[in-house]
C-alpha positions as CSV (number, residue, x, y, z in Angstrom):
1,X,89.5,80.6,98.2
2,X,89.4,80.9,94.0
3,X,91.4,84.1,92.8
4,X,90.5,86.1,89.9
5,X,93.1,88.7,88.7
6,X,92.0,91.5,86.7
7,X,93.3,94.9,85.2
8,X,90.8,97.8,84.2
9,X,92.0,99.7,81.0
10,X,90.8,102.5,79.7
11,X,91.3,105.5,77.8
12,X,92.1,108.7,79.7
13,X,89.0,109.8,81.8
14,X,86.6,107.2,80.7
15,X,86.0,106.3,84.3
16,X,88.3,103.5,85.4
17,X,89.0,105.5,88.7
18,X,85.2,105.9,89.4
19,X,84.1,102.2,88.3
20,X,86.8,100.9,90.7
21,X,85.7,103.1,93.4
22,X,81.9,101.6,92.7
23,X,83.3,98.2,93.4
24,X,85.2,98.8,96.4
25,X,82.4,100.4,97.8
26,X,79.7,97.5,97.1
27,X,82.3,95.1,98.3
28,X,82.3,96.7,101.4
29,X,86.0,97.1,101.1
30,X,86.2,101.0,101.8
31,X,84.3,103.6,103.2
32,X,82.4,106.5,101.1
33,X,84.6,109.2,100.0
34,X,87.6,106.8,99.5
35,X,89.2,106.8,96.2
36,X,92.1,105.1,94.5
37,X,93.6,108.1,93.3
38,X,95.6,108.7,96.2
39,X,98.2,110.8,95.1
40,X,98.7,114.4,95.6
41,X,99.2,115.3,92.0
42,X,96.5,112.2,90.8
43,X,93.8,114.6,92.9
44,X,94.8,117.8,91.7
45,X,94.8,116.9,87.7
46,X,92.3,114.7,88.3
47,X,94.0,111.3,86.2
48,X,95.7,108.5,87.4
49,X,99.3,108.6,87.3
50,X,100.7,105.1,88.7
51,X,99.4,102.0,88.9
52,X,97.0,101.3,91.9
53,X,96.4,97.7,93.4
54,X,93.3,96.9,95.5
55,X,91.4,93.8,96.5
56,X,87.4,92.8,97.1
57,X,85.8,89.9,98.1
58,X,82.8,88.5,96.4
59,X,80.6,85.4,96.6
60,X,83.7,83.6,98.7
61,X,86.3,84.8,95.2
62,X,89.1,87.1,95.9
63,X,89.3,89.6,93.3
64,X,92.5,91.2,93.2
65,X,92.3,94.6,90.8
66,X,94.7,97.0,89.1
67,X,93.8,100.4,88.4
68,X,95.8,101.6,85.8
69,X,96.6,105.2,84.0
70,X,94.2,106.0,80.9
71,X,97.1,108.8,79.5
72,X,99.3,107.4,76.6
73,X,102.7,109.7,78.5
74,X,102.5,106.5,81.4
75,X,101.7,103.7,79.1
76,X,104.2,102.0,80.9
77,X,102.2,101.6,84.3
78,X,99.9,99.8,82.0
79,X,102.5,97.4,79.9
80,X,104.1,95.8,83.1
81,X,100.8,95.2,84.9
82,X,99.2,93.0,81.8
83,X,101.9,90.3,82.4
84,X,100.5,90.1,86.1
85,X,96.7,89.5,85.3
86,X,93.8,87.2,83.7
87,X,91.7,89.4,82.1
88,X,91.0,93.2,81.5
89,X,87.8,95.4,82.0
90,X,88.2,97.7,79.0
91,X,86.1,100.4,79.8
92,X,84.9,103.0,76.7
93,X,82.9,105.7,77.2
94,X,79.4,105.2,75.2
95,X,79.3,108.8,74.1
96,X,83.1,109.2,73.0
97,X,83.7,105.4,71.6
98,X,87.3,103.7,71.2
99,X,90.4,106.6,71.6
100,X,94.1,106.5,70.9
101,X,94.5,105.2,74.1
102,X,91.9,102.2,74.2
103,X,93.5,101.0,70.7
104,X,97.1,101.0,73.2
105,X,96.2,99.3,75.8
106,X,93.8,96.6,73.8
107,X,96.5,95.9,71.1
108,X,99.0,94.8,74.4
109,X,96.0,93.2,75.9
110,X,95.1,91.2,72.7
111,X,99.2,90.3,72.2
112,X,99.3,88.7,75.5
113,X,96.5,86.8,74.7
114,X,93.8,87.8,77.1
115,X,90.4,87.6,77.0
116,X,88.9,91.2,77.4
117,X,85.4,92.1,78.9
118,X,84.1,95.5,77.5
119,X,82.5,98.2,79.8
120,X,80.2,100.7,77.6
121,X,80.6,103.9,80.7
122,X,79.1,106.7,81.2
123,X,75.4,105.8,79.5
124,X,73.3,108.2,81.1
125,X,75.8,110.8,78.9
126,X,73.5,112.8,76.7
127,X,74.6,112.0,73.5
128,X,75.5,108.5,74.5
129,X,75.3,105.9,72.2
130,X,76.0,102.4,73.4
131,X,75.0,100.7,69.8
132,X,77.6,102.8,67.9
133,X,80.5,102.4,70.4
134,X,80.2,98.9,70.5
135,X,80.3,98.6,67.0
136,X,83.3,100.5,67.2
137,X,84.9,98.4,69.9
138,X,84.2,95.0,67.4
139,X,85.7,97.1,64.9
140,X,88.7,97.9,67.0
141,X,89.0,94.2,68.1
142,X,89.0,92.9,64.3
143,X,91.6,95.4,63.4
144,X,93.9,94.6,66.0
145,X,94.0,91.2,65.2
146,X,91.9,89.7,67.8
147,X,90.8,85.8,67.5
148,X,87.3,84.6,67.5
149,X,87.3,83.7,70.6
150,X,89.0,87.3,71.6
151,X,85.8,88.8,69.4
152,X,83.4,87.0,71.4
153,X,83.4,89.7,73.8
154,X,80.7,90.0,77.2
155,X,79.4,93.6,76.8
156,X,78.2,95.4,80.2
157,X,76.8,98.4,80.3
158,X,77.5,100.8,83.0
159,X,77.0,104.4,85.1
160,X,80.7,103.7,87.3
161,X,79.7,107.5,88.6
162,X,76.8,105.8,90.3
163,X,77.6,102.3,91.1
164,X,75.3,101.1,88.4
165,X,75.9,98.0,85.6
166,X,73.0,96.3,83.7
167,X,73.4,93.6,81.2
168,X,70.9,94.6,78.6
169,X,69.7,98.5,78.2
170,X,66.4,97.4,78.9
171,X,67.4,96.1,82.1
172,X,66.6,97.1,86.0
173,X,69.3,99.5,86.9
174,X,70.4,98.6,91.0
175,X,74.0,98.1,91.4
176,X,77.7,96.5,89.9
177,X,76.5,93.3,90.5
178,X,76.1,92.0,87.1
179,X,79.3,93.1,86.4
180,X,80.9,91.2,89.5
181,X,78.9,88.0,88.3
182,X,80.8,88.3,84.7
183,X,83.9,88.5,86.2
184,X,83.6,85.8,88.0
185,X,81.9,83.8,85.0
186,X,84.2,84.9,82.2
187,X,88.2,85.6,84.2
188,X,89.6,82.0,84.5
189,X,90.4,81.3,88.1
190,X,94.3,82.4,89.1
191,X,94.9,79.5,91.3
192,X,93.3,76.8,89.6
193,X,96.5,75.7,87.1
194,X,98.8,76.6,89.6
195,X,100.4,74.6,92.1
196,X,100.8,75.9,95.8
197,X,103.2,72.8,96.5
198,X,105.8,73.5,93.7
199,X,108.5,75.9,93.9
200,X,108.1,79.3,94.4
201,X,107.8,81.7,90.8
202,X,107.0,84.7,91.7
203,X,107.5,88.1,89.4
204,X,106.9,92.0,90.5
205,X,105.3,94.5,88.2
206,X,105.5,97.6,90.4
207,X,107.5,98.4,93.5
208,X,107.0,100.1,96.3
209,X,108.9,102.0,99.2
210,X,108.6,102.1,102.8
211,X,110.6,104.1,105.3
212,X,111.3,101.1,107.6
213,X,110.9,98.1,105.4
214,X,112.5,99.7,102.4
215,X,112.2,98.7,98.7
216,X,109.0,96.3,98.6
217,X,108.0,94.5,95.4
218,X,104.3,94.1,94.0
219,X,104.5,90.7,92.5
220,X,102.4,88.0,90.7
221,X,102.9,84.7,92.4
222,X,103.0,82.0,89.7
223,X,103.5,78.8,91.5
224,X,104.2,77.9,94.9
225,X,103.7,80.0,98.2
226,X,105.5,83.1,99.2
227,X,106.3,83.3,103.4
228,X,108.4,85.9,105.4
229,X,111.5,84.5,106.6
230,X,112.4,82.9,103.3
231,X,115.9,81.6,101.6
232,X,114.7,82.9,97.6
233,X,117.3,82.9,94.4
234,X,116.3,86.6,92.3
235,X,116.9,85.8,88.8
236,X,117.8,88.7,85.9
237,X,116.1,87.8,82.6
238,X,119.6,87.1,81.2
239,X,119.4,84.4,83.8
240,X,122.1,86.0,86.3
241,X,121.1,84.4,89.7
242,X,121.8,86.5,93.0
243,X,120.4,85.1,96.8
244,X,118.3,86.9,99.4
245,X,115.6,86.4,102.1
246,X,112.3,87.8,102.3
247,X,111.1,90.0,105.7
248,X,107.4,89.9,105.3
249,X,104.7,89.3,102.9
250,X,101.3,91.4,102.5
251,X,98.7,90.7,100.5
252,X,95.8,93.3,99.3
253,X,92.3,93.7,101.4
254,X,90.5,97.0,100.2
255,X,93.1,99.6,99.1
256,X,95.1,98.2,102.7
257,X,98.0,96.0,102.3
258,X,97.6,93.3,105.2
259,X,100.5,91.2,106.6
260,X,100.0,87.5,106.2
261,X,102.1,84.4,107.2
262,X,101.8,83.4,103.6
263,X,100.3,84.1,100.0
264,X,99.5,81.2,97.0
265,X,100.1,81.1,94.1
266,X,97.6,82.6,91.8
267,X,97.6,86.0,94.3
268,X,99.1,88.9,93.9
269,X,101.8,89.8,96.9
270,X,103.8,92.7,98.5
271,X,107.5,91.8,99.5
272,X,109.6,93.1,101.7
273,X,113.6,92.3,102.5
274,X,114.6,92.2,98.9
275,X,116.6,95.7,98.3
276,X,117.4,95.0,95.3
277,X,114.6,93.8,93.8
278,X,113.6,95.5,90.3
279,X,110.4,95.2,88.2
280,X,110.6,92.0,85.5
281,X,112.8,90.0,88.0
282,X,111.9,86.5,88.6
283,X,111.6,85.5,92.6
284,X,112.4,81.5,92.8
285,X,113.2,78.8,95.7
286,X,115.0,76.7,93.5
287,X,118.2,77.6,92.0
288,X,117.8,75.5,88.6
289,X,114.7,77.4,87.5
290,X,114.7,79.3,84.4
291,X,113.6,83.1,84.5
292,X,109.9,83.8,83.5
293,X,109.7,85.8,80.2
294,X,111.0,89.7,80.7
295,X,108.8,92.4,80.5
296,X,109.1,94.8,77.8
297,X,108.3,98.0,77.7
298,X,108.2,100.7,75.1
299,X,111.2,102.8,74.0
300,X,110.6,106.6,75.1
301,X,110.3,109.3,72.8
302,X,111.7,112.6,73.6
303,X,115.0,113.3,75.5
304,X,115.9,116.7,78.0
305,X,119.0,117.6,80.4
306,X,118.5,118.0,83.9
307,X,121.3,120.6,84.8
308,X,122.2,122.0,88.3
309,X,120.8,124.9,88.8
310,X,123.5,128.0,88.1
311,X,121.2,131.3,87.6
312,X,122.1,134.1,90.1
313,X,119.0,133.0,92.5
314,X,120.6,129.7,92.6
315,X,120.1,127.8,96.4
316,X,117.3,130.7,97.5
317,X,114.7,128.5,97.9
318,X,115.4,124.8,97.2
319,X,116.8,122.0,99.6
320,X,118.7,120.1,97.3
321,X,120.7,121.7,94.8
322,X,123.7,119.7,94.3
323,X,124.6,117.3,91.0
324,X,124.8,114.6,93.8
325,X,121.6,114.8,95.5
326,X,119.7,115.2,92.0
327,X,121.6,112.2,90.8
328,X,120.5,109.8,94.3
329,X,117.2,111.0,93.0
330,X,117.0,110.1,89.8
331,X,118.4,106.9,90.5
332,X,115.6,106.2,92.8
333,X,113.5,107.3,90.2
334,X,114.6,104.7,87.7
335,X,113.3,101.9,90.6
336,X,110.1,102.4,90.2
337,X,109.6,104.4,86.8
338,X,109.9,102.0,83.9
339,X,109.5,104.2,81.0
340,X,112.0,106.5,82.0
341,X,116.0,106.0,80.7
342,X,118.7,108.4,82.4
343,X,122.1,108.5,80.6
344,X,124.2,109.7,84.0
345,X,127.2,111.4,81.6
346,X,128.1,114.2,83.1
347,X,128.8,115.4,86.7
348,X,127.1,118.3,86.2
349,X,124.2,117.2,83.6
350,X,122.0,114.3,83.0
351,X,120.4,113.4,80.3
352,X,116.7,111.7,80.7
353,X,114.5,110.2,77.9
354,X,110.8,109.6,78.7
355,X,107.8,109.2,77.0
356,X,106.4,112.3,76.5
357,X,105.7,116.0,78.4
358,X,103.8,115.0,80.4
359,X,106.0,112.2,81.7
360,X,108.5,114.5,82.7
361,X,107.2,117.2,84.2
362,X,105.3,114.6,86.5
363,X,108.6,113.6,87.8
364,X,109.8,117.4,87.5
365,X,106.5,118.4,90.0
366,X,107.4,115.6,92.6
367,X,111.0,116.7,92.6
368,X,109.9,120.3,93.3
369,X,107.6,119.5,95.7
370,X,110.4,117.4,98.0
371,X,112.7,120.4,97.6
372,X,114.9,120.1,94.7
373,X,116.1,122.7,92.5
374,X,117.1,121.8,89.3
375,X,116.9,123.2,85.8
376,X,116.5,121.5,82.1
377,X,116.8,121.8,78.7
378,X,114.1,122.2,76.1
379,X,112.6,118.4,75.2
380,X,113.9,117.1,72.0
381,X,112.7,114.0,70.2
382,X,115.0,111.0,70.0
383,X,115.8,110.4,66.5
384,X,117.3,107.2,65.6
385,X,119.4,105.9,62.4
386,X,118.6,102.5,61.1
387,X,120.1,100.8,57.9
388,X,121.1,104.7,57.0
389,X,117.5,106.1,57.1
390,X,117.2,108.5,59.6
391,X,114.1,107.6,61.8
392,X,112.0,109.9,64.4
393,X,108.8,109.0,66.1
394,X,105.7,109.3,65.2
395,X,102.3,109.9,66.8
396,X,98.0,109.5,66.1
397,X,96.4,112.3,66.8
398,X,92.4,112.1,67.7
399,X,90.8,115.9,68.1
400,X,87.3,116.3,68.8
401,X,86.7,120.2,68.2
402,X,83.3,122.1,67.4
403,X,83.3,122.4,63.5
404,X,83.8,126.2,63.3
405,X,87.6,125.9,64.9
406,X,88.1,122.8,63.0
407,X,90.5,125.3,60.3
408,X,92.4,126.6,62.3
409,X,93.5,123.2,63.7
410,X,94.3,121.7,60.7
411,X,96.3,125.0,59.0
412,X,98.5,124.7,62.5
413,X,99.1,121.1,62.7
414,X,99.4,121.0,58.8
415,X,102.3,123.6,59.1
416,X,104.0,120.8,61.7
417,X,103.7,117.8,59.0
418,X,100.4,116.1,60.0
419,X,98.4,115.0,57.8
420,X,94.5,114.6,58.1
421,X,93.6,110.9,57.5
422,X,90.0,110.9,59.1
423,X,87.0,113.5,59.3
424,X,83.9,112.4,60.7
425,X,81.2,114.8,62.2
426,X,78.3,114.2,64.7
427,X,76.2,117.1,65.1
428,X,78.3,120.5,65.8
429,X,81.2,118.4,66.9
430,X,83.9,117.3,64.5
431,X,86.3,114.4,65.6
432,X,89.7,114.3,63.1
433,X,92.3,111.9,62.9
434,X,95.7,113.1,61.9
435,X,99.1,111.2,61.9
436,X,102.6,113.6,62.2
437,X,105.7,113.7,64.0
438,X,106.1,114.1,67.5
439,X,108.2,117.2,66.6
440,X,105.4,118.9,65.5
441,X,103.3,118.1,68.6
442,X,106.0,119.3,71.5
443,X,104.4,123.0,72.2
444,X,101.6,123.0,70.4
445,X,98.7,121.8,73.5
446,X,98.7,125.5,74.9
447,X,98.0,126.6,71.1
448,X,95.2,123.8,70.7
449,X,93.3,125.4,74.0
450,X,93.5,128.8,72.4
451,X,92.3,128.0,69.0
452,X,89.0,126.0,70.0
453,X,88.9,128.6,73.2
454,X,88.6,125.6,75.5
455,X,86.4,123.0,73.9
456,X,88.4,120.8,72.1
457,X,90.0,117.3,73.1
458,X,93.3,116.4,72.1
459,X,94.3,112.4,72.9
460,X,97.1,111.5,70.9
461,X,99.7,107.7,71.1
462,X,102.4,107.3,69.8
463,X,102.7,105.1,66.5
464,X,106.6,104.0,66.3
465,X,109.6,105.5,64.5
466,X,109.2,106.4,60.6
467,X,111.3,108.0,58.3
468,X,112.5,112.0,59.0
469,X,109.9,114.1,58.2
470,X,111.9,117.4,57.3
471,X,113.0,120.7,58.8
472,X,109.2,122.4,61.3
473,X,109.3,125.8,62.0
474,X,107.4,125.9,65.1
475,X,108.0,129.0,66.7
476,X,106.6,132.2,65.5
477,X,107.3,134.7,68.8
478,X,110.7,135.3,70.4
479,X,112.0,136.1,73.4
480,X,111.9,139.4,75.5
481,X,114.9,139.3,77.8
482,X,115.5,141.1,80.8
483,X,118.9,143.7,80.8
484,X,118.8,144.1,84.7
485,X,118.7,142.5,87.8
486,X,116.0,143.9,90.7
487,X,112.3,144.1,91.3
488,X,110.2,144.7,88.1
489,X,107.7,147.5,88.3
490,X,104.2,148.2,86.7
491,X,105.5,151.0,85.1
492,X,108.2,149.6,82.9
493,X,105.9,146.1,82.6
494,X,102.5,148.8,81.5
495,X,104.9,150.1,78.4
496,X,106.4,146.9,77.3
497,X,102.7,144.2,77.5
498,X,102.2,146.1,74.1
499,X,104.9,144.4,72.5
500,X,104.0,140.5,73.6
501,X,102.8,138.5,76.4
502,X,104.5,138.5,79.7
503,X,105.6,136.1,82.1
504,X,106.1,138.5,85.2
505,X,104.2,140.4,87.4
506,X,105.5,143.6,89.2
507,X,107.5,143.2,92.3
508,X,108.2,140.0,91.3
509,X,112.5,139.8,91.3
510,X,114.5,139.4,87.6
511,X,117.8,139.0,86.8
512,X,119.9,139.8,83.5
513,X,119.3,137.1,81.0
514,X,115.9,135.7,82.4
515,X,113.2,135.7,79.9
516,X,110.2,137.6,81.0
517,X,107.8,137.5,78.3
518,X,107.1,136.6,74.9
519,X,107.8,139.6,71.5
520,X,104.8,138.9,68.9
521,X,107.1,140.1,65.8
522,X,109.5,136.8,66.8
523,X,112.6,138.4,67.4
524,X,114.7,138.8,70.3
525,X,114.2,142.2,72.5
526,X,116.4,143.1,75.2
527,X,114.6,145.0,77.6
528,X,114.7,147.1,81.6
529,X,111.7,145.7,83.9
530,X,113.0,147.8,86.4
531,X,112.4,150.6,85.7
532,X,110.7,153.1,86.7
533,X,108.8,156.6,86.2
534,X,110.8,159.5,86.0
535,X,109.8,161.8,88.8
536,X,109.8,165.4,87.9
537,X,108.6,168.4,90.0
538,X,105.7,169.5,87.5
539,X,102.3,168.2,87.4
540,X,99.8,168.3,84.9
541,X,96.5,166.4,84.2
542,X,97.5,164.6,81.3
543,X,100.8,162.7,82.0
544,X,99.4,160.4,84.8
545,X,97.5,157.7,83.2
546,X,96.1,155.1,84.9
547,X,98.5,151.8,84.8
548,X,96.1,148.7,83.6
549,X,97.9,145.5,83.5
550,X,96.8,142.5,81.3
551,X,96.8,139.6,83.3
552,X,100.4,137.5,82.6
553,X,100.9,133.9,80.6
554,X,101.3,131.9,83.8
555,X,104.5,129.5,83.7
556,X,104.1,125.8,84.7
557,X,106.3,123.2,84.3
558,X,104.4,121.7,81.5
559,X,103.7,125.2,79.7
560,X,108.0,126.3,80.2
561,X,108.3,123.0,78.7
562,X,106.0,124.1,75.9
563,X,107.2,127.6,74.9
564,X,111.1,127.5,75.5
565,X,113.7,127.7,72.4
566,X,116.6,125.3,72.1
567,X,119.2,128.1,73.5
568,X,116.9,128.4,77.2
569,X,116.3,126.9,80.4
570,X,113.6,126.3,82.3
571,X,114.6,126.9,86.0
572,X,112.7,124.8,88.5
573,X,112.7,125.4,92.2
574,X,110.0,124.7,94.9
575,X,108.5,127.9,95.1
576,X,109.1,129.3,91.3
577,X,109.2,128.4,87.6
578,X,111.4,131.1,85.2
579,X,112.6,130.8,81.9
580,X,116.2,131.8,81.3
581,X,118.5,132.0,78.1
582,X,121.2,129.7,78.4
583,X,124.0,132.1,78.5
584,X,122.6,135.5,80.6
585,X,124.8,138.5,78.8
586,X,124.6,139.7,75.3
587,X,128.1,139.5,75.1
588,X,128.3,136.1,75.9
589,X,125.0,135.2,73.4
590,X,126.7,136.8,70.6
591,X,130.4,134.3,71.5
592,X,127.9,131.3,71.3
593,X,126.6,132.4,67.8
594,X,129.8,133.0,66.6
């Protein structure tokens, strides 16, 4: 049976999840309601996360997919998977055009040399326009660098929502088949060049983990067969050569992974009885062979520390709260995350680089949610030194915003070093283009949703290191601190909402040093949630007012991560997030200054 191997890339919700889904579904592969977004968090914020595999037949040609994340923070689910594949769908919406994330993903895609087929999405958008975007894609493509051949791109045109893809606009609108017949046509079969009879090269891109098999690899099988029960040689890049022996194999049917006796090459394969296997490795039968070509990843961009947890709820409500049992999970972390670095320095505190917020506190809200309790340091970018020029990264910005908030936008990221290279405007809506530090960038999303009140989009990748761009003063509130440990009351939290935003509600327990809200002048306030009205033995109509609360600034991982200063905490366990200064008494605050 002829194998065709492909990726679908996209910018973040553009529709790769729903387009995949379409073809499952008219393969016959899954039922209705099934989706590749599997899990938990991928359903709740609605993007992918991690890199999916699934499999359809079509005409009598596998076709072995990979779904991969649109959001630039897990670029490195996308990187690693390239390597593995023939060809990409790049799907664009027709209404957006090409974003920071499509220009990612094509410029690997074009590097590696493969042969992309555009899908113009989402077409039955209002203000869709499938001309423009794919003018902008041929654009794109001649910027990037891409040969003629590259340029010489099939265009299909699709509704992924609905199962629908048509060659011309003009055309009958049914079902995905004339997308299916271009992959077949254009994506070069997998198995044709490669020989089933040589020895075995095989190379994973993605592992996975199973309770009773343990550690299984996701690999790319470049020549020979793959069969359970097998004497391989696992070979570092570097060419350091270790021995082991396969369990089973599976291959992909659906979103299922099916045992088989053996896989070819050309096929993509799941391995078991390798526990040591890691991402980039090279699988071989014969010792000689050299290593296939690593696979490189981006650097990561900001750093934090994940510290044990010592504030004075400390072990309430998590499972595992030692340095140890953080540090086991971290290390399985580093398995199967790629784009994550852990520096394991102290006993006590760890330091972890990723690419970006939302990077972290992914692994932060899986860690909660298996019981850890943990707390970390504010995100910091990694700044870097090279020939004596201090270096820090750098990042596109793309904001589509209605024109009236479009000022305010630009005054705040202008005060964080952007600067606006691009303004272009289609009807009410104006799309900018601004290139800054990441510095500037860390906190500012909950400011963005406030300033266009909930209509803009922010999409942003990140560009490489550049020189320093100076001292930002991003901050403009400061902390309100709690002087007392108990329950906070309405009362006390009625007379202080006046003097910033708070993070608490009443009965909800506080300790001395834990930061409960936000002070609008910016400076530090010490202050008593607990307590509470005096009672006296007089009454008189006047002096009981009605207590009205404004509703509080709800703290999530991402948002702590957001709003804390350099001297705080942000205190993570499964059932609450708090911010907390680093050291809890005044006395103690005014040592550290010192």
């Amino acid at each position: 049976m002829e194998i065709r191997n492909i990726a679908i890339i996209a910018h973040v919700d553009h529709g790769k999840t729903a387009l995949t889904d379409a073809i499952l579904k008219q393969t016959g592969a899954v039922v209705e309601g099934t989706t590749m977004d599997s899990n938990a968090l991928e359903l709740e914020r609605g993007i992918t996360i991690y890199a999916k595999n699934a499999a359809v037949e079509y005409k009598g040609t596998k076709i072995n997919i990979v779904d991969t994340p649109g959001h630039a923070d897990f670029g490195s689910e996308v990187e690693r998977v390239l390597r593995s594949i023939d060809s990409v769908l790049l799907v664009v919406d027709a209404q957006e055009g090409p974003m920071p994330q499509t220009r990612f993903v094509l410029k690997k895609s074009l590097e590696l040399g493969l042969k992309p087929i555009v899908v113009l999405n989402k077409i039955d958008k209002p203000a869709a326009d499938p001309a423009r975007s794919e003018e902008q894609v041929l654009e794109l493509f001649l910027e990037l660098g891409a040969t003629d051949d590259q340029s010489n791109f099939p265009v299909i045109y699709s509704i992924g929502r609905e199962g629908i893809a048509i060659k011309n606009l003009t055309d009958e609108r049914k079902d995905l088949t004339p997308l299916l017949d271009t992959i077949l046509e254009k994506v070069p079969a997998a198995n044709a060049t490669a020989s089933a009879d040589a020895s075995l090269m095989l190379q994973p891109f993605n592992l996975a983990y199973d309770n009773f098999m343990g550690r299984l690899a996701v690999g790319r099988i470049y020549a020979g067969t793959v069969r359970p029960n097998q004497q391989v040689f696992i070979k570092k890049p570097n060419g350091e050569t270790r021995t082991g022996r396969t369990t089973k194999v599976f291959t992909f049917k659906g979103l299922e992974r099916i045992e088989a006796t053996e896989a070819s090459a050309g096929d993509i394969a799941l391995i078991a009885g390798l526990p040591d296997i890691y991402i980039g490795e090279t699988v071989t039968t014969e010792e000689g062979a050299a290593p296939l070509p690593a696979i490189a990843v981006d650097e990561p961009t900001i750093a934090l520390n994940f510290i044990v947890n010592n504030s004075p709820f400390a072990g309430r409500e998590g499972k595992y709260v030692t340095s140890r049992q953080i540090r086991d999970r971290l290390m399985k972390e580093l398995e199967v995350n790629v784009g994550l670095k852990i520096d394991f320095g102290t006993a006590e505190s760890f330091r972890v680089s990723g690419r970006g917020e939302l990077h972290v506190a992914v692994l932060l809200e899986n860690m909660r949610r298996e019981g850890y309790e943990l707390q970390v340091s504010q995100p910091q970018v990694i700044i870097r030194e090279e020939n004596g020029v201090k270096l820090e990264p750098f990042e596109e910005v793309i904001i589509d915003t209605p024109s009236e908030f479009q000022g305010a936008v630009i005054e705040k990221l202008g005060t964080r070093a952007f600067v606006l290279q691009n303004l272009t405007q289609h009807g009410n809506i104006v799309r900018l283009t601004l290139e800054g530090p990441t510095r500037g960038l860390l906190g500012y999303k909950n400011m963005f949703i406030i300033d266009t009140k909930g209509e803009g989009i922010l999409s942003s990748r990140v560009l490489g290191f550049k020189p320093y761009a100076g001292e930002i003063r991003k901050r403009i509130v400061g902390s309100m601190i709690s002087m007392a440990t108990g329950k906070a009351l309405g009362y006390s939290l009625w007379s202080l909402q006046d003097r910033g935003q708070l993070y608490i509600k009443p009965a909800m327990e506080v300790y001395e040093g834990m930061v409960i809200g936000n002070t609008s002048k910016g400076e530090e306030m010490m202050a008593n949630p607990t307590k509470g009205k005096n009672q006296s033995n007089v009454r008189s109509s006047g002096t009981d007012e009605a207590i009205i609360l404004v509703p509080i600034f709800d703290l999530s991982i991402e948002r702590g991560l957001e709003i804390m200063a350099d001297d705080e905490y942000l205190e993570i366990t499964p059932k609450s997030v708090r911010l907390r200064k680093q050291y809890l008494t005044e006395n103690e605050r005014s040592k550290a200054r010192r």
